[in-house]
GUMAR-66688 format. One record per residue: residue number from 0; x negated, y negated, z negated of N, C-alpha, C in turn. Coordinates in Angstrom, 2 decimals. Each point is the difference from the previous one (the first is absolute). Example, Ala and Ser with C-alpha at 12.3 -4.5 7.8 and 13.67 -1.06 7.14 Angstrom:
<recs>
<rec num="0" n_xx="-13.19" n_yy="5.69" n_zz="-7.80" ca_xx="0.89" ca_yy="-1.19" ca_zz="0.00" c_xx="-0.90" c_yy="-1.20" c_zz="0.00"/>
<rec num="1" n_xx="0.35" n_yy="-1.05" n_zz="0.72" ca_xx="-0.82" ca_yy="-1.19" ca_zz="-0.06" c_xx="0.77" c_yy="-1.09" c_zz="-0.73"/>
</recs>
This chain:
<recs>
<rec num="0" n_xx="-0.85" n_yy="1.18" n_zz="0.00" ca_xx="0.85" ca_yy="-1.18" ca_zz="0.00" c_xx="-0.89" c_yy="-1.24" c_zz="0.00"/>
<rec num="1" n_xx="0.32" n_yy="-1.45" n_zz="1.25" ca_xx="-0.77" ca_yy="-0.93" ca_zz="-0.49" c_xx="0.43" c_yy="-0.64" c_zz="-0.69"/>
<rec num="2" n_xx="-0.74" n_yy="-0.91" n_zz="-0.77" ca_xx="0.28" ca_yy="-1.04" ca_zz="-1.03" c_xx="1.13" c_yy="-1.10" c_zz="0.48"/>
<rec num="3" n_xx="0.78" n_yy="-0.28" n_zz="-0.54" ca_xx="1.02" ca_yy="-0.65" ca_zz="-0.01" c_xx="-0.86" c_yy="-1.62" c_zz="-0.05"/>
<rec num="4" n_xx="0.12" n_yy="-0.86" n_zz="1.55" ca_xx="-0.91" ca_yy="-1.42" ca_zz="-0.16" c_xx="1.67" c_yy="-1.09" c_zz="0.61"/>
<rec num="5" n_xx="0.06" n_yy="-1.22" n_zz="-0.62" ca_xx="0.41" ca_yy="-1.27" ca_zz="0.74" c_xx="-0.31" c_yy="-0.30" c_zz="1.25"/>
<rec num="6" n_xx="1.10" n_yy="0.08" n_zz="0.89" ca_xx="0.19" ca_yy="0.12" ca_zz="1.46" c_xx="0.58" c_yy="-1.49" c_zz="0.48"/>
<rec num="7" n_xx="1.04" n_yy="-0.91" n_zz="-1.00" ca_xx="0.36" ca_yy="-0.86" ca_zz="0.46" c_xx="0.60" c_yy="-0.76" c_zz="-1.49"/>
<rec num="8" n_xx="0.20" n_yy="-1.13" n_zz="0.33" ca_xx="0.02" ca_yy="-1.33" ca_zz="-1.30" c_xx="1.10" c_yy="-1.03" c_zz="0.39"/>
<rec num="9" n_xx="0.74" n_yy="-0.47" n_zz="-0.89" ca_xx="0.64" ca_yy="-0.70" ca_zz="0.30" c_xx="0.32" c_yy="-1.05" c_zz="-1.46"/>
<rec num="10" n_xx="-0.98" n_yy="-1.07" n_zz="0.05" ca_xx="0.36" ca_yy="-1.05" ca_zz="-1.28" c_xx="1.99" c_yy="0.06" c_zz="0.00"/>
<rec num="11" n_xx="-0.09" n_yy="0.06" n_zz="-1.55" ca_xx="1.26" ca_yy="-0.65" ca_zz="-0.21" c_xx="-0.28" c_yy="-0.90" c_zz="-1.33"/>
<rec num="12" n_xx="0.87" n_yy="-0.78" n_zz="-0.15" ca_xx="0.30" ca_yy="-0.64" ca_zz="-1.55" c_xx="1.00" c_yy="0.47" c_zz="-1.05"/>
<rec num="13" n_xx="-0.99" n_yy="-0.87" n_zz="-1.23" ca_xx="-1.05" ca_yy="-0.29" ca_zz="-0.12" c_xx="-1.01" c_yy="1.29" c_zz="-0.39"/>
<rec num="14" n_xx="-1.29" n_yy="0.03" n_zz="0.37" ca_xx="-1.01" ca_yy="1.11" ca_zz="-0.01" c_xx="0.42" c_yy="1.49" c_zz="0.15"/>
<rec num="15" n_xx="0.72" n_yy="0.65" n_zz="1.02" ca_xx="0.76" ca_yy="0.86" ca_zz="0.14" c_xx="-0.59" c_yy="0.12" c_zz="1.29"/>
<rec num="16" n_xx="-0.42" n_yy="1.30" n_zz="0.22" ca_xx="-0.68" ca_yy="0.80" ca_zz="1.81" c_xx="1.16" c_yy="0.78" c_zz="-0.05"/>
<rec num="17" n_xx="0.29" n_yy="0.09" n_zz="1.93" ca_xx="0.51" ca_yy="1.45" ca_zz="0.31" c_xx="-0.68" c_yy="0.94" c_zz="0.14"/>
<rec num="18" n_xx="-0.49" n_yy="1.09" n_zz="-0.10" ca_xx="-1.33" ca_yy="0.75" ca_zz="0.44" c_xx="0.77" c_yy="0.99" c_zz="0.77"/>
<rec num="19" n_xx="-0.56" n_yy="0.41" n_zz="1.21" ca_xx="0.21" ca_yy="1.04" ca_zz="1.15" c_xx="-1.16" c_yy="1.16" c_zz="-0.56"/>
<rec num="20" n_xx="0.61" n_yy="0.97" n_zz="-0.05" ca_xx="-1.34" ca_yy="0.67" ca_zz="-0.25" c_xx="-0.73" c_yy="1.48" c_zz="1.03"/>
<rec num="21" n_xx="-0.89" n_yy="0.32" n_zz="-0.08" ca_xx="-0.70" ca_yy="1.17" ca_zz="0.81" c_xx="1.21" c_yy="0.83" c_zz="0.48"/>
<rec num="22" n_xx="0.56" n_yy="0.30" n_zz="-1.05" ca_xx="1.15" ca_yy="1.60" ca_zz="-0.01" c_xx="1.74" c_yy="-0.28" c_zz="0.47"/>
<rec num="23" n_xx="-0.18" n_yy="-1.62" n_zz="0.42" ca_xx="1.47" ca_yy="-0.09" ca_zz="0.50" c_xx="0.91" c_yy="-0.53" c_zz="-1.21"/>
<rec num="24" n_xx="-0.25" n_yy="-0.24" n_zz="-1.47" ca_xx="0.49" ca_yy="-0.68" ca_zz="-1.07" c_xx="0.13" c_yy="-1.54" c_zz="0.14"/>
<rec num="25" n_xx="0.72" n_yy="-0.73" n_zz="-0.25" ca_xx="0.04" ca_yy="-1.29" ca_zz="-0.62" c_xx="-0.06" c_yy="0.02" c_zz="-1.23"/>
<rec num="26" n_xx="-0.32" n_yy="-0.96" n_zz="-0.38" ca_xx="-0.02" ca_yy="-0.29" ca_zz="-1.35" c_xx="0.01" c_yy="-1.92" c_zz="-0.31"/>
<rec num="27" n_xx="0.08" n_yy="-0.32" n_zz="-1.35" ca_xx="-0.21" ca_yy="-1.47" ca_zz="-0.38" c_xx="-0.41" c_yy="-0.12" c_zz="-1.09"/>
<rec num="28" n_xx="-0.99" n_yy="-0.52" n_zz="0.07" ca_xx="-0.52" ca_yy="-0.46" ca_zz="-1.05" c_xx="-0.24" c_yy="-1.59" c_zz="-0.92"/>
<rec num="29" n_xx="0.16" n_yy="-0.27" n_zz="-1.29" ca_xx="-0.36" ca_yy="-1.16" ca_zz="-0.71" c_xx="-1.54" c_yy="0.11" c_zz="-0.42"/>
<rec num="30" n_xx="-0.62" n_yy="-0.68" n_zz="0.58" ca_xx="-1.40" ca_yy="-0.10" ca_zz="0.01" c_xx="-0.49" c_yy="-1.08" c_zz="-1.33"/>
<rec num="31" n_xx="1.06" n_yy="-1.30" n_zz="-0.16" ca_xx="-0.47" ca_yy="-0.84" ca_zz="-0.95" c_xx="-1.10" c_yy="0.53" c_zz="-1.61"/>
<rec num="32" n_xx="0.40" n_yy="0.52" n_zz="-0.11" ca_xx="-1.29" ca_yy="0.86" ca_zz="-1.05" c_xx="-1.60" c_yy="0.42" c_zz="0.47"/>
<rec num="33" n_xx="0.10" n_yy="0.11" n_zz="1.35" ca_xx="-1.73" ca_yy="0.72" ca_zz="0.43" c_xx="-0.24" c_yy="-1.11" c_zz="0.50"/>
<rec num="34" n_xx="0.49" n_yy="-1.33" n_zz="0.16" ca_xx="-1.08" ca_yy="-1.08" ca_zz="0.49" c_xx="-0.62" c_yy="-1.01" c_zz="-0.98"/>
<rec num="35" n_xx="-0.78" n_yy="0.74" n_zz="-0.34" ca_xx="-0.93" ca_yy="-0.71" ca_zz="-1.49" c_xx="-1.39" c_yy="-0.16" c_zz="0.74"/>
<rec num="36" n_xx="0.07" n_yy="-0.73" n_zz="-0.89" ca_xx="-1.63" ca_yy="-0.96" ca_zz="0.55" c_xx="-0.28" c_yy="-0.72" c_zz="0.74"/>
<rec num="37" n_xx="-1.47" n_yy="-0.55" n_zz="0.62" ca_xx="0.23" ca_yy="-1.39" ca_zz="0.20" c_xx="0.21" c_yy="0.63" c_zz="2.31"/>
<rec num="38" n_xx="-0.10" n_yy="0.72" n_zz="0.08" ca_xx="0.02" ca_yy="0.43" ca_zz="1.14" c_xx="1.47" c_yy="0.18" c_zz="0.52"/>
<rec num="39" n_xx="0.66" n_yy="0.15" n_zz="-0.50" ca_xx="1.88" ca_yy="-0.06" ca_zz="0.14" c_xx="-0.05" c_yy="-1.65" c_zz="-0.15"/>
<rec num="40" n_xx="-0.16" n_yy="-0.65" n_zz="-0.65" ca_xx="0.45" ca_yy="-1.40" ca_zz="-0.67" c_xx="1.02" c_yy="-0.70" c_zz="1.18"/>
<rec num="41" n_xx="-1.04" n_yy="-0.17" n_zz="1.29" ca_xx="0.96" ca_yy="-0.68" ca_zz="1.32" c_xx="1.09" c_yy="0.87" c_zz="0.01"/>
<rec num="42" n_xx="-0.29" n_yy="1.38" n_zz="-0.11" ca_xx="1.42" ca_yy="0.76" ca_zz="0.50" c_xx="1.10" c_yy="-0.10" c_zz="-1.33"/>
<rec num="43" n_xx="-0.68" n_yy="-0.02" n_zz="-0.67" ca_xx="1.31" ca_yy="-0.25" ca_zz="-1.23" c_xx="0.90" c_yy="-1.67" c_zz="-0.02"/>
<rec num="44" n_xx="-1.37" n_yy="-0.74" n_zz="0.26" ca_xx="0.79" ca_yy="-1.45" ca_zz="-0.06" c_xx="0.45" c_yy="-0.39" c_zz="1.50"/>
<rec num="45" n_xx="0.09" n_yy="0.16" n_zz="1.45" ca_xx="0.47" ca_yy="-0.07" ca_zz="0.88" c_xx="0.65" c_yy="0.93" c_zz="1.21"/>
<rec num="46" n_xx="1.28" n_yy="-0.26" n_zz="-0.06" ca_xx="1.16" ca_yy="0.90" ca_zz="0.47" c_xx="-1.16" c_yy="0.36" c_zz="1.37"/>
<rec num="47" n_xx="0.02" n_yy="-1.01" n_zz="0.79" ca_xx="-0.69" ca_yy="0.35" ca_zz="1.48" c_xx="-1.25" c_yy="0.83" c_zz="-0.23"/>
<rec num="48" n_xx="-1.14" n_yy="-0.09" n_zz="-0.92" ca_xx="-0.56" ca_yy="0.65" ca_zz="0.06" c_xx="0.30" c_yy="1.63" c_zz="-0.72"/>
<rec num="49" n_xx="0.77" n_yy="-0.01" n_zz="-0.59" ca_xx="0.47" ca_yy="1.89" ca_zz="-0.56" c_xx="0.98" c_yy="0.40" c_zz="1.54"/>
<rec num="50" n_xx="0.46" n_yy="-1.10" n_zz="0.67" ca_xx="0.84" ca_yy="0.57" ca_zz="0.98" c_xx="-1.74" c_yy="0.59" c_zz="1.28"/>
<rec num="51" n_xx="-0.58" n_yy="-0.11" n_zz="-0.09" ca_xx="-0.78" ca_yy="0.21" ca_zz="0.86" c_xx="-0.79" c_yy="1.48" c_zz="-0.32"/>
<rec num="52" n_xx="0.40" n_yy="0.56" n_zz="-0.40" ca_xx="-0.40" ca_yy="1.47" ca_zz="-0.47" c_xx="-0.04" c_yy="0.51" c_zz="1.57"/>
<rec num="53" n_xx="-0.56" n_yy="1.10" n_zz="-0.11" ca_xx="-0.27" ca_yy="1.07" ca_zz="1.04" c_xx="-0.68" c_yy="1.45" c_zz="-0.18"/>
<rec num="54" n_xx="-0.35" n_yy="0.66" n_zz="1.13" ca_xx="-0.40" ca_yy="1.54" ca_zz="-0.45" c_xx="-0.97" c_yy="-0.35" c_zz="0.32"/>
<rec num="55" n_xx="-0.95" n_yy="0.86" n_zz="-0.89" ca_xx="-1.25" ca_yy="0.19" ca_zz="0.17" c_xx="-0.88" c_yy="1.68" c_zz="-0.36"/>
<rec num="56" n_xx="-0.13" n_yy="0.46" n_zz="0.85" ca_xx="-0.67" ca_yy="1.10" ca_zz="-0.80" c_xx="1.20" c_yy="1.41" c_zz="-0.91"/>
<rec num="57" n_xx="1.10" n_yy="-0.62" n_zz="0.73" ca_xx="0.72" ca_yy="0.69" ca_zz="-0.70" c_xx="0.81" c_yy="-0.26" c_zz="-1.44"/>
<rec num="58" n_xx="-0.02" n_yy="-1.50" n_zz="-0.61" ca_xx="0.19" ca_yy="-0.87" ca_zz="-0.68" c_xx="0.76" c_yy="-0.91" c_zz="-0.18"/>
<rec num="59" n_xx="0.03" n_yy="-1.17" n_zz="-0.65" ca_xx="0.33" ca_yy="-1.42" ca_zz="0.40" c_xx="-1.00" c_yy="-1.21" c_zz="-0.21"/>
<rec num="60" n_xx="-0.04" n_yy="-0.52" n_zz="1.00" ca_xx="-1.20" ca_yy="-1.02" ca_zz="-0.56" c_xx="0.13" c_yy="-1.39" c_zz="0.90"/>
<rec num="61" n_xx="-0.60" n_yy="-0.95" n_zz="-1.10" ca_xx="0.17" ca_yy="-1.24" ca_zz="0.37" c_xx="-1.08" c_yy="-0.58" c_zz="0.83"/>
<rec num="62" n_xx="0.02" n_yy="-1.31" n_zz="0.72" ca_xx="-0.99" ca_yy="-0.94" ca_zz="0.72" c_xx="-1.37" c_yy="0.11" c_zz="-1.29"/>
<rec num="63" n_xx="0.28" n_yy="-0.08" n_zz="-0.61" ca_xx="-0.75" ca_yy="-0.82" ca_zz="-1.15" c_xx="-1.10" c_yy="1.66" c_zz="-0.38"/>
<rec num="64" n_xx="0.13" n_yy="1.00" n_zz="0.46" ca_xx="-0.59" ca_yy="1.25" ca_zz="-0.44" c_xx="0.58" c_yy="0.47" c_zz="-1.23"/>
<rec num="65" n_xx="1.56" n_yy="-0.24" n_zz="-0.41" ca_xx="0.52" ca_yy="0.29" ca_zz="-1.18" c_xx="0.70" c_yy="1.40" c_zz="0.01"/>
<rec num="66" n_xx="0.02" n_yy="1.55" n_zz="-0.25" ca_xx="0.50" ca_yy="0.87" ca_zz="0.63" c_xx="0.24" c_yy="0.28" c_zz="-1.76"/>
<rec num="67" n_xx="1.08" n_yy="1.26" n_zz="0.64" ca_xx="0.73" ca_yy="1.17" ca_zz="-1.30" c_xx="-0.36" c_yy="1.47" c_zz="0.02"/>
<rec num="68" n_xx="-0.11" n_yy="0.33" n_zz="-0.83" ca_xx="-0.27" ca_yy="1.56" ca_zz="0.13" c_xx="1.61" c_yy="0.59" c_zz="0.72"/>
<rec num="69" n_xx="-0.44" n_yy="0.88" n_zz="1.22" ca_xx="1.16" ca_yy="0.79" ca_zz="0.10" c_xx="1.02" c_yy="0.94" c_zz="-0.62"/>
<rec num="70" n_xx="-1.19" n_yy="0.33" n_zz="-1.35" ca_xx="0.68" ca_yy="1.50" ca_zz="-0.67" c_xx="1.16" c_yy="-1.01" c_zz="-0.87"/>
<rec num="71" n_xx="-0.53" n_yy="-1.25" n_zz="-0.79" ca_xx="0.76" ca_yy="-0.52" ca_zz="-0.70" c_xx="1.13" c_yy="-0.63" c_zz="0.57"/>
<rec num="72" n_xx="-0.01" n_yy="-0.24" n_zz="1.30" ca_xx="1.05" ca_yy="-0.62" ca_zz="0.55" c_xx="1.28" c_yy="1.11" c_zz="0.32"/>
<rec num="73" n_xx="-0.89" n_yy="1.16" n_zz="0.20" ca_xx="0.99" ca_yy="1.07" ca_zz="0.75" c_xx="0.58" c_yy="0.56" c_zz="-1.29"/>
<rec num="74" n_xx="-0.67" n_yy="0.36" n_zz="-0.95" ca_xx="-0.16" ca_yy="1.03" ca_zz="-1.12" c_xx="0.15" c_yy="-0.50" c_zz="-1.63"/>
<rec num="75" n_xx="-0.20" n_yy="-1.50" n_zz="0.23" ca_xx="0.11" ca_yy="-0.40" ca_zz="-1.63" c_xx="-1.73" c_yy="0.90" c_zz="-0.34"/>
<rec num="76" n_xx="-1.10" n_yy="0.27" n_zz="0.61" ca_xx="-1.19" ca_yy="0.64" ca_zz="-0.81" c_xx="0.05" c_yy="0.41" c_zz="0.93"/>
<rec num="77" n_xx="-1.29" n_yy="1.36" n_zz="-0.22" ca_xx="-0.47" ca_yy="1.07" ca_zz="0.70" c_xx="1.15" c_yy="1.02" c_zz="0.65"/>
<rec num="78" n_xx="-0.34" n_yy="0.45" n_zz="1.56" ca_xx="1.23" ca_yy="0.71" ca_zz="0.64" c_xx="0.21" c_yy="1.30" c_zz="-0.81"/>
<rec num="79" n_xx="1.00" n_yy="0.40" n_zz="0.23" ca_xx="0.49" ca_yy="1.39" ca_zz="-0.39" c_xx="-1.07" c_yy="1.00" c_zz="0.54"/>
<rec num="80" n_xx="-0.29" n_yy="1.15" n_zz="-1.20" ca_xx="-0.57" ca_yy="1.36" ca_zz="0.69" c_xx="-0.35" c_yy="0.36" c_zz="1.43"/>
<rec num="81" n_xx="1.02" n_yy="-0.25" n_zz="0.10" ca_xx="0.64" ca_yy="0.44" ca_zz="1.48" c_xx="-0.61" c_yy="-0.65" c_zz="1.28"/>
<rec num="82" n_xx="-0.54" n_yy="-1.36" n_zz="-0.69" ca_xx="0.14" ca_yy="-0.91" ca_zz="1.28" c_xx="-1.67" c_yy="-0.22" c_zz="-0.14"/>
<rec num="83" n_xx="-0.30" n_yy="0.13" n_zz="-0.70" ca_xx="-1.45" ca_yy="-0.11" ca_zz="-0.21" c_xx="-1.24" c_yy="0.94" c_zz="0.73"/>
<rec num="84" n_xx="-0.69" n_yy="-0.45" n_zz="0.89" ca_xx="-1.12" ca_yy="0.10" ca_zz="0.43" c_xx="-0.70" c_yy="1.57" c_zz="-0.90"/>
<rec num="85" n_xx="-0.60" n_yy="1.38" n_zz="0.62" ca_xx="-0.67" ca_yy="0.58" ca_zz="-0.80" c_xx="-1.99" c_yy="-0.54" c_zz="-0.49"/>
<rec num="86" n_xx="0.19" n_yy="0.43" n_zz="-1.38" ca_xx="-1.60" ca_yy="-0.60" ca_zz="-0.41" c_xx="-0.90" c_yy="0.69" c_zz="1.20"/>
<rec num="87" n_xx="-1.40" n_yy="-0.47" n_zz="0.45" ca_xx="-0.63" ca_yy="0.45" ca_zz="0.19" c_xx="-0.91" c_yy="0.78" c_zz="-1.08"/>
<rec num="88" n_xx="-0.74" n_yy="1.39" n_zz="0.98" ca_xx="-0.49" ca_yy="0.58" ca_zz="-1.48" c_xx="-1.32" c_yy="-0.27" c_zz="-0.07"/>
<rec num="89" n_xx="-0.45" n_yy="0.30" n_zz="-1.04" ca_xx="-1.28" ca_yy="-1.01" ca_zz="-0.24" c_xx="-1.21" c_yy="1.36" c_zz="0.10"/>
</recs>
């Protein structure tokens, strides 16, 4: 199975993504909690700039090099068992 990645984005208000994802899911998310620090700041204090999100890498990420982890966006944390990549063995 591959990993479940962000396929497509859609700002809504206030701080709310649509996320399209790898496996054919929608989903929405309230993001206002993960934009801490001084690297969110534009995106927290100006509508136009949080509206400017995009994919990156399988992600969401801003002009500014401001991105989110996918697992937390998709997953609230780390993916399920299931969805997770096997370790390499050492």
């Amino acid at each position: 199975m591959s990993l479940v990645r962000i396929m497509a984005v859609k700002p809504l208000d206030p701080f709310r993504l649509r996320l399209k994802l790898s496996d054919g899911r929608g989903i929405e998310r309230d993001i206002n909690g993960l934009l801490a620090g001084p690297i969110f700041e534009a995106i927290r204090l100006d509508p136009a700039v949080f509206a400017a999100v995009r994919i990156e890498s399988g992600t969401v990420a801003w002009p500014n090099g401001a991105d989110l982890c996918p697992d937390v966006l998709i997953w609230g944390g780390l993916p399920p068992a299931d969805e997770q990549k096997p370790a390499a063995a050492v």
